[in-house]
Every structure is written in structure tokens, then in C-alpha cells.
C-alpha positions as CSV (number, residue, x, y, z in Angstrom):
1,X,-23.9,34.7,-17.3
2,X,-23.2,35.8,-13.8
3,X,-19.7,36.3,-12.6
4,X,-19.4,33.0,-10.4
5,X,-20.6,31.1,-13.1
6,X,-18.4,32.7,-14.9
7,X,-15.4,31.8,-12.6
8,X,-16.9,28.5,-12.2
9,X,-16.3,27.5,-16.1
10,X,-13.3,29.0,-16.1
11,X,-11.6,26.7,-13.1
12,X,-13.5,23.9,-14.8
13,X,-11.6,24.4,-17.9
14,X,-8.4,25.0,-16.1
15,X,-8.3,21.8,-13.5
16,X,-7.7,19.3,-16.1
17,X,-5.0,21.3,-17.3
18,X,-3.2,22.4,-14.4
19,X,-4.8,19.9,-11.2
20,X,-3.4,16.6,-11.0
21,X,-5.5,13.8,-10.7
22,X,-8.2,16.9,-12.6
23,X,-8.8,14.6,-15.5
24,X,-10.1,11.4,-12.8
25,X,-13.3,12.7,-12.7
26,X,-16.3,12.0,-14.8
27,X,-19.9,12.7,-15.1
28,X,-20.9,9.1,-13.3
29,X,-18.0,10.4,-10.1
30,X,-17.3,13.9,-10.2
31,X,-14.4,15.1,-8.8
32,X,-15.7,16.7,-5.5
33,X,-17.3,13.2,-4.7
34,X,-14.7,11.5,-6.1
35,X,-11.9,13.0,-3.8
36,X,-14.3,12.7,-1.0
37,X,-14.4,8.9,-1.6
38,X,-10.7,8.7,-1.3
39,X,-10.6,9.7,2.1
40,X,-10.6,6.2,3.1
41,X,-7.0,5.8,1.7
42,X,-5.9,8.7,4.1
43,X,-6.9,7.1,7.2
44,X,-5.7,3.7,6.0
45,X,-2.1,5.6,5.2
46,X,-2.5,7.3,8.5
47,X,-3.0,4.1,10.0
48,X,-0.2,2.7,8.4
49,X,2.5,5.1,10.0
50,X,0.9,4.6,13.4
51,X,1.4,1.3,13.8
52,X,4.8,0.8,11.3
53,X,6.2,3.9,12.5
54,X,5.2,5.8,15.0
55,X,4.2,3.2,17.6
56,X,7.4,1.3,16.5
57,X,9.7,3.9,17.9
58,X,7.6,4.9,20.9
59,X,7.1,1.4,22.1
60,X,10.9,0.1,22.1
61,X,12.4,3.8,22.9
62,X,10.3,5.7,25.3
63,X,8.2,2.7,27.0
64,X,10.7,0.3,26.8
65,X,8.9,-2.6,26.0
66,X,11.1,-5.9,24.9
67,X,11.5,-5.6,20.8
68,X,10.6,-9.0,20.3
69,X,7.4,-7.7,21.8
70,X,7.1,-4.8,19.6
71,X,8.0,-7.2,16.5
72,X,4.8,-10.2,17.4
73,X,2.6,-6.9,17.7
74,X,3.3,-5.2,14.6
75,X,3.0,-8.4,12.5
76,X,-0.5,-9.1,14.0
77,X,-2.2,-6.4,11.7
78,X,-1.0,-9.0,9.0
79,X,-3.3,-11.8,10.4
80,X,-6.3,-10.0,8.4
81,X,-4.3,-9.6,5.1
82,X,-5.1,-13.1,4.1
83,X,-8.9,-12.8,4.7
84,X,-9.0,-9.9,2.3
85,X,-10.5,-11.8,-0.5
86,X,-12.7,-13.4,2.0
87,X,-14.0,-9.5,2.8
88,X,-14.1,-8.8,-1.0
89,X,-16.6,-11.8,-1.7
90,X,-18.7,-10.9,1.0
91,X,-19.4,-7.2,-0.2
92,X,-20.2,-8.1,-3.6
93,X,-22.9,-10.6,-2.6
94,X,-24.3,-9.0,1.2
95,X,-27.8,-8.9,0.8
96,X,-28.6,-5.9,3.1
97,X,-32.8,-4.6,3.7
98,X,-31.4,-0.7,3.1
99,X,-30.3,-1.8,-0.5
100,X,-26.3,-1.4,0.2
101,X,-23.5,-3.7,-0.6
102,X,-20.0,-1.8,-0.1
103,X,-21.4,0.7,3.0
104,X,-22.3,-2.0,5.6
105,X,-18.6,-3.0,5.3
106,X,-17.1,0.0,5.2
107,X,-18.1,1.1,8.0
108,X,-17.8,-1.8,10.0
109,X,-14.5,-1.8,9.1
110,X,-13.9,2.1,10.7
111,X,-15.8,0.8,13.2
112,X,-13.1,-2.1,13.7
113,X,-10.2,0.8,13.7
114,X,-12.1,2.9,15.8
115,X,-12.1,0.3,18.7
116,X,-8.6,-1.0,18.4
117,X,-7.1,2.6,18.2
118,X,-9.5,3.8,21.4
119,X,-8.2,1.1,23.7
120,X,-4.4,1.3,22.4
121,X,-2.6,3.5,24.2
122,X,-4.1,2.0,27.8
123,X,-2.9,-1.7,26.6
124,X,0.0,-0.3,25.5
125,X,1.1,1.9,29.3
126,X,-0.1,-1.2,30.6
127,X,2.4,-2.9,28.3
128,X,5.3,-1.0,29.5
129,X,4.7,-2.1,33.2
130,X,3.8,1.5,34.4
131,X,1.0,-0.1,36.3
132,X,0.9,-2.2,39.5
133,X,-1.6,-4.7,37.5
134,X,-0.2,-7.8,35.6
135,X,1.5,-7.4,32.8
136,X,-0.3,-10.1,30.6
137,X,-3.4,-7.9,31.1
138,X,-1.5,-5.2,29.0
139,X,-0.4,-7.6,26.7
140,X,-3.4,-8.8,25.9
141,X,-4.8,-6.2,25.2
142,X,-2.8,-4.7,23.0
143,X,-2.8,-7.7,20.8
144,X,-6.5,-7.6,20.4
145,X,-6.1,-3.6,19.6
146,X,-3.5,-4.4,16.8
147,X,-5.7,-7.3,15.8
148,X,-9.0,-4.6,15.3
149,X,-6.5,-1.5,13.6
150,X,-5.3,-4.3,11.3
151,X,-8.6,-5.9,10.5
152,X,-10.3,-2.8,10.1
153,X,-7.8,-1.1,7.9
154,X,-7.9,-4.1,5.1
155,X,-11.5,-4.3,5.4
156,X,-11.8,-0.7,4.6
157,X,-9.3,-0.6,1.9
158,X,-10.7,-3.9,0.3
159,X,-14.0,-3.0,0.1
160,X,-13.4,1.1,-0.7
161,X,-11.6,0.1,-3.4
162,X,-14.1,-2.3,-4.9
163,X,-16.9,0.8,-4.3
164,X,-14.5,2.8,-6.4
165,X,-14.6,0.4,-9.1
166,X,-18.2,0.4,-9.1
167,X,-18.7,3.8,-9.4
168,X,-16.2,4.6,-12.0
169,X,-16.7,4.0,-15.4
170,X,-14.3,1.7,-17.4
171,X,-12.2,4.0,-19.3
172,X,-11.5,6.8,-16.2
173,X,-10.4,3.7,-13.8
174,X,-6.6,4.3,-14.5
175,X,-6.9,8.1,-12.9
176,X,-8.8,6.7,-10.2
177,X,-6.2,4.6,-8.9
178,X,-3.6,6.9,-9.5
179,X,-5.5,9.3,-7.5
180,X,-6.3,7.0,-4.7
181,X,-3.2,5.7,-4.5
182,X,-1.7,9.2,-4.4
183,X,-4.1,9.7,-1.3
184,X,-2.6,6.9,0.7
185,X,0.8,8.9,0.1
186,X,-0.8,12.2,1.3
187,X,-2.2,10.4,4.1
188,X,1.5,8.7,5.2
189,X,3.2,12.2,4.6
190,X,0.8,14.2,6.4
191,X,0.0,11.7,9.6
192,X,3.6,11.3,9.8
193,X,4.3,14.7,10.0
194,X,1.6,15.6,12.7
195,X,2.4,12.6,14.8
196,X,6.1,13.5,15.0
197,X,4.9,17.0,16.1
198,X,2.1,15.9,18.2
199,X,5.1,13.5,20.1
200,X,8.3,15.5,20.0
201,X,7.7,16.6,23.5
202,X,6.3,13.0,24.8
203,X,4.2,12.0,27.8
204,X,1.7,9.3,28.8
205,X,-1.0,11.5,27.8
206,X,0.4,13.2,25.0
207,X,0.2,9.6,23.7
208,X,-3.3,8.9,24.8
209,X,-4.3,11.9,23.2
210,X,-2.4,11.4,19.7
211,X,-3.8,8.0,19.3
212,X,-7.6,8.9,20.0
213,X,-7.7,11.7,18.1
214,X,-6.6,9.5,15.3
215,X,-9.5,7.3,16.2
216,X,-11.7,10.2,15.7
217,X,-10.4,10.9,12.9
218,X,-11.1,7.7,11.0
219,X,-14.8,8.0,12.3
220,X,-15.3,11.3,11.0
221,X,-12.8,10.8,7.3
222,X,-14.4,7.5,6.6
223,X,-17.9,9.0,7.4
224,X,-17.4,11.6,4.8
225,X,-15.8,9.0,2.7
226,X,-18.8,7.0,2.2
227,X,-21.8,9.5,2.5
228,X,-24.0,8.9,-0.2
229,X,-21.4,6.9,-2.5
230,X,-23.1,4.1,-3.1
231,X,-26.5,4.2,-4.1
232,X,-29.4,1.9,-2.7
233,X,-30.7,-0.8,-4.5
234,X,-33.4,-2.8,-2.6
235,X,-33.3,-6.0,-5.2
236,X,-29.8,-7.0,-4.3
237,X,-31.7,-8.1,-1.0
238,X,-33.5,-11.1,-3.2
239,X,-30.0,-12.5,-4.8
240,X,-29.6,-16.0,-4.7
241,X,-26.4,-16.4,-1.8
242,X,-23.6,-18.1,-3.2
243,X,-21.0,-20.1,-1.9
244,X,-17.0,-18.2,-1.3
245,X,-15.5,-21.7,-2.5
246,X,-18.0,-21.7,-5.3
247,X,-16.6,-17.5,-6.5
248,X,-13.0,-18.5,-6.0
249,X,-12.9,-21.6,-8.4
250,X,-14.5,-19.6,-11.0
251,X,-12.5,-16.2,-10.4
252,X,-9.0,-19.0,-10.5
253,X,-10.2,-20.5,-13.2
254,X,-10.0,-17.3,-15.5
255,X,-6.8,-16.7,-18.2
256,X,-3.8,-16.2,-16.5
257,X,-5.8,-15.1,-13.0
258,X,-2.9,-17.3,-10.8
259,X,-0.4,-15.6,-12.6
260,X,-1.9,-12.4,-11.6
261,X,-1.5,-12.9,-8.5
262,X,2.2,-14.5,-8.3
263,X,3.8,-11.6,-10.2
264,X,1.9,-9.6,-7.5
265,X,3.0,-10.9,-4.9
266,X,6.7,-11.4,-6.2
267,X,7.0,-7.6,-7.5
268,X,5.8,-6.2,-3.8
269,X,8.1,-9.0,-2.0
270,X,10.9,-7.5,-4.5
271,X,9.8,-3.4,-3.8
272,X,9.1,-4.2,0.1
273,X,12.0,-5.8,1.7
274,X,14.3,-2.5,1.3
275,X,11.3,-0.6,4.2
276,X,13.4,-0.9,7.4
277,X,16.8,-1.1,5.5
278,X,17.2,2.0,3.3
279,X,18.0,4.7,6.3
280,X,20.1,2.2,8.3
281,X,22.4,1.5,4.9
282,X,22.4,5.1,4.7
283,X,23.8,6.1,8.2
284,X,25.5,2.9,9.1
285,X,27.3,2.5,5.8
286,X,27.0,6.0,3.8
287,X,27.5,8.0,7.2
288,X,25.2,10.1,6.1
289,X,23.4,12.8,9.0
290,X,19.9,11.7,10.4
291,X,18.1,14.9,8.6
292,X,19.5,13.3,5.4
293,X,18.6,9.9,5.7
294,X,14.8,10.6,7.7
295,X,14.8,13.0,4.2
296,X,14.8,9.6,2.5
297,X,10.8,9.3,3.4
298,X,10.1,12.3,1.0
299,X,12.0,11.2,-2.0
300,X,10.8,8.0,-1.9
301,X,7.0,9.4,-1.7
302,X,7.9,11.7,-4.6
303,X,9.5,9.0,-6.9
304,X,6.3,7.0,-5.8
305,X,4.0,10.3,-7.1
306,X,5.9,10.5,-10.2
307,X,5.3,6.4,-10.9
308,X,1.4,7.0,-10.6
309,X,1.4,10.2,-12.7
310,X,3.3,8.7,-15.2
311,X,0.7,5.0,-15.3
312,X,-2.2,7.3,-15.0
313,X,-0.9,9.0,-18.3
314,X,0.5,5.6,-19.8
315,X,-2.7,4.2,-19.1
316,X,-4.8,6.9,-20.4
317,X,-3.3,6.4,-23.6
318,X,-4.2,2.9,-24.2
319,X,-1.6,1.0,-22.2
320,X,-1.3,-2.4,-20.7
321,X,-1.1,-2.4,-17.2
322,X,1.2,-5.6,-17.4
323,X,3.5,-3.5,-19.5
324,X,3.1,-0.7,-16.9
325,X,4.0,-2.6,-14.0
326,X,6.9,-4.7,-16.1
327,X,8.2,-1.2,-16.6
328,X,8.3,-0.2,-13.1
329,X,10.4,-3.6,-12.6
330,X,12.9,-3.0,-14.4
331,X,13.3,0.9,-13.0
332,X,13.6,-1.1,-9.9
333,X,16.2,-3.4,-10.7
334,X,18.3,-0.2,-12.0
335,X,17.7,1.5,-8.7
336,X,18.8,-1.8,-6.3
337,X,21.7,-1.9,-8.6
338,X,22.4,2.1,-7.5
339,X,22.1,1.6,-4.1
340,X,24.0,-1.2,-4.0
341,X,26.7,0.4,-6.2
342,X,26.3,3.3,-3.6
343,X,28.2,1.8,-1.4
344,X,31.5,1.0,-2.7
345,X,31.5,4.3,-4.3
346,X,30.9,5.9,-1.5
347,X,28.2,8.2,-2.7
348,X,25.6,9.8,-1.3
349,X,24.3,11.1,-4.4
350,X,24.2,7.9,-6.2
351,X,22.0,6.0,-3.1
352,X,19.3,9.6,-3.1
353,X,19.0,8.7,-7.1
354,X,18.5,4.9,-6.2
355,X,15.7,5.6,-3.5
356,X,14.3,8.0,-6.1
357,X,13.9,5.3,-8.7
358,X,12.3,2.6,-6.1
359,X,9.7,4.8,-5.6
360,X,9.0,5.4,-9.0
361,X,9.2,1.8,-10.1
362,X,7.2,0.4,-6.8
363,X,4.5,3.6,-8.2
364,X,4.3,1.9,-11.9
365,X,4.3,-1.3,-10.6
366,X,1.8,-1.1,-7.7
367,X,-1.1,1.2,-10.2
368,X,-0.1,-1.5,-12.9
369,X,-1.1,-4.3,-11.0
370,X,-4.0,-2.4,-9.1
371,X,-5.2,-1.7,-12.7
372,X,-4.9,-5.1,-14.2
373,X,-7.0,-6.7,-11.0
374,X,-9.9,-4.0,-11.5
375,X,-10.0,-4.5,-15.3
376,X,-9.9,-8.6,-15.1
377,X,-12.7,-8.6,-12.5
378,X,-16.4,-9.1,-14.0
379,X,-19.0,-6.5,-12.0
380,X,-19.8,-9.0,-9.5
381,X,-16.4,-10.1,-8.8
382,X,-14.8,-6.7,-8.1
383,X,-14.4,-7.4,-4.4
384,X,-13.2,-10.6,-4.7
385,X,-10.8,-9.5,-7.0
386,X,-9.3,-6.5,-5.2
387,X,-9.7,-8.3,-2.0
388,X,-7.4,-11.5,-3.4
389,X,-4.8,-8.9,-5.0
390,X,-4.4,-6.9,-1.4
391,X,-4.3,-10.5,-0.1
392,X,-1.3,-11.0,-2.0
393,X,0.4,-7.3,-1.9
394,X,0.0,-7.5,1.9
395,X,0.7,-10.8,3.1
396,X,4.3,-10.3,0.8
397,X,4.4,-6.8,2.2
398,X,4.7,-8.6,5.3
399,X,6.6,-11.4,4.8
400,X,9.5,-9.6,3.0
401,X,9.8,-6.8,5.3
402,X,10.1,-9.6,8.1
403,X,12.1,-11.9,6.0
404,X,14.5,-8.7,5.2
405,X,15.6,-8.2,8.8
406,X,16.6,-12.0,9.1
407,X,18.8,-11.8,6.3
408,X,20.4,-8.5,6.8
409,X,21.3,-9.7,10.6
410,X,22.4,-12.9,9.3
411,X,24.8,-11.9,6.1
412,X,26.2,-9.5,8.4
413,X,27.0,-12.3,11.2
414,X,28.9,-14.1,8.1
415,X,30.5,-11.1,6.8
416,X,31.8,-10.4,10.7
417,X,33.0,-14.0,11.3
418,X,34.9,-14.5,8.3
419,X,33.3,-17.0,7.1
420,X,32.1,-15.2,3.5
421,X,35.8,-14.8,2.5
422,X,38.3,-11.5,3.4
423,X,36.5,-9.6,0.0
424,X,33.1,-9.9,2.2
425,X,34.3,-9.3,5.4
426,X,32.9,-5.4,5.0
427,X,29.6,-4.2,7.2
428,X,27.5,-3.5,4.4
429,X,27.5,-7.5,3.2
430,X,24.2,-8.1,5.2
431,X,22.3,-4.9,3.3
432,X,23.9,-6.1,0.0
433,X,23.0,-9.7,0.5
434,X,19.0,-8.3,0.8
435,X,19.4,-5.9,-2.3
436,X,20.2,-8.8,-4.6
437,X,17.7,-10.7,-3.6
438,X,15.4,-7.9,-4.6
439,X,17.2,-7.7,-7.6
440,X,16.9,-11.5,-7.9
441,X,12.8,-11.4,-7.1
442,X,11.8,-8.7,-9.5
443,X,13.8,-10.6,-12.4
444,X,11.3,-13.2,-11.5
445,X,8.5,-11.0,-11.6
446,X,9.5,-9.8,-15.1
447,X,9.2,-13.7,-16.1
448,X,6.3,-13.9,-14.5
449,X,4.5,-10.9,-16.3
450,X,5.8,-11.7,-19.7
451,X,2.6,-13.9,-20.5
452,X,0.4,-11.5,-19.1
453,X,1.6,-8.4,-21.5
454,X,-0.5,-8.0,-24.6
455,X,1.0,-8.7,-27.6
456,X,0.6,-5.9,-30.8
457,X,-1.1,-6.9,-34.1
458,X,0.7,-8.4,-36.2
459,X,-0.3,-8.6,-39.6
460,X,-0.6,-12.2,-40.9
461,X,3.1,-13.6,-42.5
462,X,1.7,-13.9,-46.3
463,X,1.1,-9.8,-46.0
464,X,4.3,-9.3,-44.4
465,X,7.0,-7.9,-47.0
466,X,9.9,-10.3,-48.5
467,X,13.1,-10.0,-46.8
468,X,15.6,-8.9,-49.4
């Protein structure tokens, strides 16, 4: 045996052991390819930060454009969140001449980010009124870029995520959402690391540039992404077409499918509202310094890597995924209860530990959920069935996070007035009133679940042993 090969067994036998995520691959996906396919979760995290964050800031701060403008443009991504299952059907029955079901949609969907993120920053100067042309012109525009990034990034997370379950086999799915979901948090970390780089110094065309460049690089990631994934089968051309109407009754009418999808969408309403609240509550009412609170980002992403490791592993062993993402409910009721205890106490300490455990129960929960969709979906329904649970996921996602502002604004109007009582008069009443509700919603997911969870063997009661 030659050295390299040699070296080559020996890192073999070492990355299961020491690599995380090592253990995902199989001989149907091997890692190499397998990591290569989740590059479509980076750009769709990249993505994410752009619009949510980045673009959020820039837009009200340094272009000063109206924030009830910036709010109607963020939420327009959310238009395509609905259609998800509508994107899902259509990849599992296209009937393409090249033999491909998941590809043509995949890269229409880049294609779709592409364009939105190439004419962006030109809407979005225009948007600001630094130009002697009508303003509508700008907004326009950037409402149909929005429109593109967002429909683009669920098509291509929909139907990558459906590819992925056709590719792996049943047993190694588990490690394959944990490692795809650990991709989207690389991807968040990373983009928003280089954008705030890219744009501590800003400019017109600094902007212009940041933005295109991450056009370009969703073309190239997602081209690399799906480069010979999917292999070419020229019968699927000769299916019989079917009917979405027709696929949803039948994927509803499965065991317990509708309550699926509630305790989905109830769990991520419960995780999601706290987004543009936790580093407020910690400066506002914590008085805690900006480094500390922007430091938020990374424990929450670590307490979210530590919730997939630890589902991967559950789930390795046999687990439910109900069970899995029941789990990571309760660690998130215990870590609303901590931040909200946070504040009376005064400490610091006790709110890091609170963010720490809402990322590692939104982890659990979101891979337990993600798990249970891909696992109830028969082979020709995987689309449909990712597609209806990022539906859900999103469209709560969205809601919550708007619903969250609306709430915290109004609680602290009451609080302010009087009008709660002198024991509620304090300024952390509105951030309290939203953390309860959380606390209140992922009680309700836990009913929800408890159907769903799989119930151990019992042995029948005449085998049982007499009580004394």
C-alpha cells in the first residue's frame, strides 16, 4: 500500500470519530458530495442575513428610507412561503426530456435570486431618493427584487431539501439534516460576518458591490451544489401528470399529517417571536454594552449547533423525532422562563444562559420536525411534504416575528400609561408580555405533539406482574 493510500484510510477511519457531521455520509452520498449538496443551505442562510439583517439596518440608517417602508419590503420575501408546497409537488412530478426532476427547479430558483439580488441595490439608491427620477420607480423595483430573493430562496431550499431526501438512504437521514441545517448556520455566521466587513466603511458602491457579489455567489455555490446530484432518468418524462389538489388530499388524509403541520407551525411561532427582541431586552433593560448583546448572535448559533448534534445522535439511536422536537420545547420553555427571570434579577448571566438554551431547543425542535416530515413522506411525496412543512415554518416565522413587534410596542404603551396597574408600570412589561406568549405557544405545541410521540411496547396486561 502506498503512502497516500495509506493516509487516505487513516483520515477515513478518523472523520467519523473526530469530524462532525463525519458519520452523515454513506456509500449511496458520500461525504464529499454530500457536503457539496449542502451548499444550497449556505446561500439560502446568506440570503437570509441580507435581507433580515443587513439590508434592514442599511436601508433605515444609512439611506434613510421610511421604516414602514423597510418593514412592507422585508415581509414580501414571505409572499413565496405559502407556495412552498406548491414548489414541492411540482418537483416530484416535472416531467423534464433530460430525465431530471429536482435540478430544473433548483436552478431556476438561483436563477430567481440571481435577478432579484442583481437589480437590488439600483432599486434600493433609487429608493432613498438619491436620484432626480420618481421615487415610485425605485419602489417598484425593489419590491419586485425582494419578491425574486424571496421566491428564489424557498424554491431552492424546498426542492434541495427534497433532492437530499432522495439521495439519502433511510437510516443516515437524521445526519443529513443535522448537517444541512448546521450549513444554514455556517452560512448566517459567515455572510454576516463578511457583510459587516464588506460595509463598515459604507458607500453607494460599496453596496452595489456587496450585494452582486452575493449574487454571484449564489450562481456559482448553487452550481456546485447541484452538479451531478441527481441522476437522469428519461422514464419520469412518460409519467401520468397529476393533479396538486388531487396530491394534497391524499398527503392530508395520512395519520396525524394536519397535526404535523400545527405543532410546526406553533413550535417555530413559539422559537421565532423572540428574533428582533432578544438584543433590545438586553441593552434597553439589562444595560448591557453593544459587543455583548451583538455577541448574542453567536451563542444563540452555538446553542442551535449543540440542539442538532445532540438530534443527530438521539436520532441515530433509534429516536422519535416527535420526542426530539417535544424535548427541545420544553428546553425552550426553561429558557423564556430565564430570560424573563433575567430581568428582575438583574442578571446578565442568567439572560446569556436563556439565549443559550433557545438555541438549543429551537435546534431539537427544528431537526425533529425536519425529520418527522422526511420520514412520513412516501418517495413521491418528498417535495410536497418538505415544501408544506417550510410552508408552515416560514409563514409562522413570519407572522410571529411581525406579530412580536406589535405586542412588545403595545404592552409597553400600557405599562407607560398606567393602565396595567403600578406593579406593571416597569419598561420591560412589553418584552415580558411577548416571552409568555412564547411560553404560552410552545405549551401548546407540547399538546399538540403528544399524539404524534410513539408510544413503547407494552407487554399485554395478563403478562404484566401482580401488584403486591
Amino acid at each position: 500500500m502506498t503512502p497516500a493510500r495509506r493516509l487516505a484510510r487513516v483520515l477515513a477511519d478518523l472523520g467519523p470519530r473526530y469530524l462532525p457531521f463525519a458519520d452523515a455520509a454513506t456509500a449511496e452520498l458520500p461525504l464529499g458530495r454530500l457536503l457539496r449538496l449542502s451548499l444550497f443551505q449556505v446561500t439560502v442562510g446568506m440570503a437570509a442575513v441580507l435581507l433580515i439583517g443587513t439590508l434592514n439596518r442599511v436601508m433605515i440608517v444609512e439611506l434613510d428610507v421610511p421604516a414602514w417602508i423597510v418593514a412592507v419590503m422585508l415581509a414580501l420575501p414571505l409572499l413565496a412561503a405559502p407556495f412552498r408546497a406548491l414548489v414541492g409537488f411540482r418537483s416530484d412530478t416535472h416531467r423534464s426530456v433530460l430525465g431530471w426532476k429536482r435540478v430544473p427547479y433548483l436552478w431556476f430558483g438561483t436563477l430567481l435570486q440571481f435577478g432579484g439580488f442583481a437589480i437590488m441595490p439600483f432599486a434600493l439608491l433609487i429608493l432613498s431618493g438619491d436620484t432626480t427620477g420618481p421615487i415610485v420607480i425605485g419602489q417598484a423595483a425593489a419590491a419586485l427584487a425582494f419578491v425574486l430573493v424571496g421566491a428564489g430562496l424557498h424554491t431552492t431550499q424546498t426542492v434541495g431539501l427534497a433532492l437530499a431526501t432522495d439521495l439519502a438512504p433511510a437510516h443516515a437521514r437524521p445526519k443529513v439534516v443535522a448537517l444541512l441545517c448546521a450549513m444554514l448556520l455556517a452560512g448566517m455566521m459567515a455572510s454576516a460576518v463578511v457583510f459587516g466587513l464588506a460595509l463598515a466603511h459604507f458607500s453607494p458602491i460599496r453596496l452595489i458591490q456587496v450585494i452582486q457579489g452575493a449574487a454571484l455567489a449564489t450562481l456559482i455555490l448553487n452550481g456546485i451544489a447541484l452538479w451531478k446530484q441527481e441522476p437522469r432518468d428519461t422514464s419520469r418524462k412518460s409519467a401520468p401528470a397529476r393533479r396538486f389538489g388531487e396530491a394534497w388530499g391524499a398527503y392530508a388524509a395520512q395519520p396525524q399529517a394536519r397535526r404535523r403541520l400545527i405543532a410546526t407551525g406553533l413550535g417555530t411561532a413559539g422559537f421565532s417571536m423572540q428574533d428582533i427582541l432578544l438584543e433590545p431586552y438586553g441593552g434597553q433593560i439589562l444595560h448591557l454594552p453593544v459587543a455583548a448583546t451583538t455577541a448574542l448572535t453567536a451563542v444563540l448559533a452555538v446553542g442551535g449547533g449543540l440542539g442538532l448534534l445532540t438530534a443527530a445522535r438521539w436520532l441515530n439511536r433509534g429516536g422519535d423525532p416527535f420526542r426530539v422536537a417535544a424535548a427541545g420545547a420544553v428546553v425552550g420553555i426553561a429558557a423564556f422562563s430565564a430570560v424573563v427571570f433575567a430581568a428582575p434579577l438583574g442578571s446578565g448571566s442568567l439572560f446569556a444562559c436563556g439565549v443559550a438554551l433557545i438555541g438549543l431547543g429551537g435546534g431539537l425542535f427544528a431537526h425533529g420536525t425536519l425529520t418527522a416530515s422526511m420520514a412520513g413522506a412516501a418517495p413521491e411525496q418528498a417535495g410536497l411534504a418538505l415544501g408544506a412543512w417550510g410552508a408552515v415554518q416560514a409563514t409562522a416565522a413570519g407572522a410571529a416575528i411581525a406579530a412580536s413587534g406589535i405586542l412588545r410596542d403595545a404592552g409597553s404603551a400600557l405599562a407607560v400609561s398606567g393602565r396595567l396597574g403600578e406593579a406593571l408600570s416597569e419598561a420591560s412589561t412589553g418584552y415580558l408580555v411577548v416571552y409568555h406568549i412564547e411560553i404560552g405557544l410552545l405549551f401548546a405545541t407540547l399538546v399538540a405533539i403528544g399524539p404524534l410521540v410513539r408510544r413503547p411496547a407494552l407487554p399485554p396486561l395478563s403478562a404484566r406482574p401482580a401488584l403486591p
